[in-house]
N, C-alpha and C positions, 0 to 999 in steps of 0.2 A: 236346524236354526242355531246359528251365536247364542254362546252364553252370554248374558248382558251385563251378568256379574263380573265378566273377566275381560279384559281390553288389552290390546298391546302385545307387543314382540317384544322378550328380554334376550340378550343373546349373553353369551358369556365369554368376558374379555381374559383370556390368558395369558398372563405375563410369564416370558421365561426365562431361566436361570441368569440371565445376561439384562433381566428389566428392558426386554422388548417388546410390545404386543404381538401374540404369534397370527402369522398369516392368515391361519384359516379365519379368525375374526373379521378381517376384513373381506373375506368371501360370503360369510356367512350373514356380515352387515346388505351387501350387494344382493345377496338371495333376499333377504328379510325385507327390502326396499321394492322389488318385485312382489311379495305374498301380501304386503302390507296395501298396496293400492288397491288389491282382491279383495280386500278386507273390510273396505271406506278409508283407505289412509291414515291407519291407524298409529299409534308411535311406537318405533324401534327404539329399544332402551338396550343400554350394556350394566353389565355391574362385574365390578372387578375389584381385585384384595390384592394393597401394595404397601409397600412399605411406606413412613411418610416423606411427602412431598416430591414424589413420585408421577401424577396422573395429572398434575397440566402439562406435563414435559409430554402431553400426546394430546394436546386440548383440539389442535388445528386438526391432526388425525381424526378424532371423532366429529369433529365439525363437518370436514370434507368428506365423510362417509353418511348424512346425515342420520348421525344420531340424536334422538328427541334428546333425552336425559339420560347421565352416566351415575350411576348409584356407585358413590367406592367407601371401600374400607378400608382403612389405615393403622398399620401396626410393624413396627420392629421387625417381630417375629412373622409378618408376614413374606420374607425373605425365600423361605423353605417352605413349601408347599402341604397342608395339612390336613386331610380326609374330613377327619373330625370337626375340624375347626370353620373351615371352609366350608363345609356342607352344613353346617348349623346356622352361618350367618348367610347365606344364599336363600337357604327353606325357608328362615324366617321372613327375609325381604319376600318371598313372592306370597305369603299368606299377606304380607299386610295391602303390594299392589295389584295381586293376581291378574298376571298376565294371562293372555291367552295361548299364548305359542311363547316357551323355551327352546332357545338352539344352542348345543354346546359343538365344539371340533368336536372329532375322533380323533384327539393325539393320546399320549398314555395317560397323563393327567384328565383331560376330556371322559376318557373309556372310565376313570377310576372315580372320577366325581358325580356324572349324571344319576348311575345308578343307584348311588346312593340319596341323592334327592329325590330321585322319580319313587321308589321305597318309603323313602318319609313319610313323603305326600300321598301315595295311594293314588299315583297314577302313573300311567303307561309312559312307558320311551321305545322309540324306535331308532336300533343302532347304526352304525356304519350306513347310513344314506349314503345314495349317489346321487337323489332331486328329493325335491320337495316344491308341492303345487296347493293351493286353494282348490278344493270340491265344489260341487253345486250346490253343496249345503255350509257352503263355509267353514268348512275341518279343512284339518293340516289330514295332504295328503303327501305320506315319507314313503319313497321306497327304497328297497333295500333290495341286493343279490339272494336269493334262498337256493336250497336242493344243491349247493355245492357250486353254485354258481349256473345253475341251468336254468334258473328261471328269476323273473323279477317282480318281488309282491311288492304291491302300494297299502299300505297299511293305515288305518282311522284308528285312533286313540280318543272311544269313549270318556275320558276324565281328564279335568284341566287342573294342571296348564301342559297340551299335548306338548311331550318333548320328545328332541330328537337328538343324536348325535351324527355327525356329518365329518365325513373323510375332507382331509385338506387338497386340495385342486382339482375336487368336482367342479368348482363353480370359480369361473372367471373373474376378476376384478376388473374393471374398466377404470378409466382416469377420473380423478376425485372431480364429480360435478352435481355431488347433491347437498351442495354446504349447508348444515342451518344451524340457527344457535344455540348450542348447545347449556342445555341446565346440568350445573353438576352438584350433586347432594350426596354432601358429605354423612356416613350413616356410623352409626355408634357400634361401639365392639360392645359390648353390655355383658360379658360373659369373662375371666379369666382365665387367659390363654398360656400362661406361663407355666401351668404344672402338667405339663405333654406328661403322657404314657410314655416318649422314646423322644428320643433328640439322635441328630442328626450328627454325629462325628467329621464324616467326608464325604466330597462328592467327589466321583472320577468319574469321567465319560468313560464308556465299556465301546464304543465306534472308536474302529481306526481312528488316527488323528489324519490320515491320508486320505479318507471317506468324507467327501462332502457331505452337509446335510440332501437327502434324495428331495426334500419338499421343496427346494430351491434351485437345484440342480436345472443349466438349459442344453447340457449334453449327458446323456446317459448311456453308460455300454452295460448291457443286461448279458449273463450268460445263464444258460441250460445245462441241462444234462449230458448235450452232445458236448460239453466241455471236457467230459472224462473226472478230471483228476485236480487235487490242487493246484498242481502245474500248468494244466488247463488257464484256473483264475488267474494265474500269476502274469499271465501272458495278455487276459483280458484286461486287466489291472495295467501293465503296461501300454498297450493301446490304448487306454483310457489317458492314462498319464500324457501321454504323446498329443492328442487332439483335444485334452483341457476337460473332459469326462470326471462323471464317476459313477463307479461300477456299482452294478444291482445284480441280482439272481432273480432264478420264477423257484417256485415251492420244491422243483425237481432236486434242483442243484442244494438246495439248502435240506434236503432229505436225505441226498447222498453223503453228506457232509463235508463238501465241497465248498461252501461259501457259508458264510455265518447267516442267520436269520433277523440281522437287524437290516439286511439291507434288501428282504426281499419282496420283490412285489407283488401285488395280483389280493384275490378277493383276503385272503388272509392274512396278508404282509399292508404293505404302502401304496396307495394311488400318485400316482406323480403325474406332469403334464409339462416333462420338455419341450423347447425345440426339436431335439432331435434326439431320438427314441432307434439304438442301433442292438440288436436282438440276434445273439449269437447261440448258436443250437438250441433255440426254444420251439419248440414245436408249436405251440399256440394255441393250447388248452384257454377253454372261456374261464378257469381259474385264474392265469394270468393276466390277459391281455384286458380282464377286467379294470386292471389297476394303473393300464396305460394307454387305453384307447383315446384319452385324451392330448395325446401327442403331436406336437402339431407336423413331424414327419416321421414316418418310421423304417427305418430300412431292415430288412430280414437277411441272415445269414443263415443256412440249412442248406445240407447237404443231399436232402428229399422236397422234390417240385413241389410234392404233395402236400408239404406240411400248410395246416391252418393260418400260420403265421403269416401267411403269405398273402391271404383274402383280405387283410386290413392292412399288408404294409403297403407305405409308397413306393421305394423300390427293394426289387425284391435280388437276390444273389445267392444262385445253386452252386453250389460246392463244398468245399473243405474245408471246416472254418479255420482250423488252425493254417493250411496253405493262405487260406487269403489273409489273414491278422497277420501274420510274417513278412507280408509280401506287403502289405500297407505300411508295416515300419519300417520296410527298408527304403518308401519311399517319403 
């Protein structure tokens, strides 16, 4: 049975370095408007920490996603992103409206923040989803990849408010059509934020500047292990370059130390969900193709008929990867 003490979906709005709201909130709105009917139509709330006068510059945003009510917090220093400080005003907001379901992304900030709420409070999160459903008893039901990716557990979180963390483009966004109007309450910092343990000197992106973001990306050139060698990527990188791409790796490549680990996908890297998903010497391990079955085409390149990659792509192309990448730039 629902607890009757705890009502409502909070979802958590992440702003990033650029004062954007990041994507997966708007996925995670779209999911929470699905569980929330399962529920009696209960209300989807966000609560997000900005700098001031920040958060109606996205009022139409939350409106056309409908969200009930946006809880924000306003402060200077909320610019740079702070464990401490951010997790203290979150916990507190949900003791006082306890919700029933918290959803946060799976980005680094997402991975770095939940757990440490869900710890405060003394209850359960479940990480890295790939869905999330209503039970017959009215629990969040999250699943996630286990065993290395060979199997998928759906997991109940005994103690509220059941959280989760959810990969960015599991879940589809459709066109804004659940506007409603939105309350926004303004909530107090009550706490002195200005004597940080550590301040923030610089920030540099550590991603090529030639590396799209992958969560945005609608052409992706993925390579493998049948890459070989640097030179391998450099070629895939090229090809990429040429048809407006950008390059990912599977776990192999990024093992070999072939491609860097920021841009690789599958259950332990990034989910992505291009247009078009092109898969050069990946075998097609259920590590991988976890993170991009979402694709709405995927062409394989492997040299072996056999390879797994093959049973999920659209079209598929046996040979050389390097003969065919050469022979596509020349044309």
């Amino acid at each position: 049975m629902p607890d009757l003490e705890h009502s409502g979906i909070l979802i958590y709005a992440q702003l990033t370095r650029d004062e954007y709201i990041h994507t997966v909130f708007f996925e995670l709105a779209e999911k929470a408007k699905e569980l929330s009917k399962k529920l009696g139509n209960v209300d989807v709330n966000a609560v997000i920490l900005t700098r001031p006068n920040i958060v109606f510059k996205y009022k139409e945003a939350f409106e056309n996603r409908g969200i009930n009510k946006v809880y924000y917090f306003e402060n200077e220093n909320f610019k740079n992103y702070n464990n401490e400080h951010y997790s203290k005003l979150i916990i507190n907001l949900i003791k006082q409206i306890k919700p029933e379901i918290m959803l946060v992304g799976a980005t680094n900030q997402g991975r770095d923040l939940a757990p440490r709420i869900a710890s405060s409070l003394g209850t359960g999160l479940t990480a890295d989803c790939t869905d999330l459903d209503i039970n017959e008893n009215g629990k969040l039901a999250a699943t996630r990849p286990t065993f290395g990716g060979q199997l998928m557990a759906t997991i109940l979180c005994k103690t509220y408010p059941q959280m989760a963390t959810v990969r960015p483009k599991v879940f589809k966004v459709t066109p804004d059509d659940m506007f409603v109007q939105t309350e926004f309450i303004n909530c107090p910092v009550n706490f002195d934020i200005t004597s940080d343990k550590y301040s923030i000197l610089d920030f540099k992106k550590t991603i090529d500047s030639n590396i799209d973001e992958l969560d945005s990306a609608e052409i992706i050139v993925a390579g493998g292990k049948g890459l070989k060698n640097k030179e391998g990527f450099a070629l895939l990188k090229k090809f990429a370059n040429k048809i407006g791409g950008t390059i990912a790796a599977s776990r192999g490549a990024v093992e070999m130390g072939i491609a860097p680990s920021n841009i690789q996908v599958g259950q332990t890297g990034k989910t992505v969900a291009p247009k078009i998903y092109i898969a050069c010497g990946i075998s097609g391990a259920i590590q991988h193709t976890i993170g991009m079955t979402g694709s709405e085409h995927i062409i394989a390149i492997n040299n072996d008929d056999s390879a797994p990659i093959f049973e999920i792509a659209d079209t598929g192309i046996v040979g050389d990867v390097f003969e065919i990448l050469n022979e596509y730039l020349k044309k």
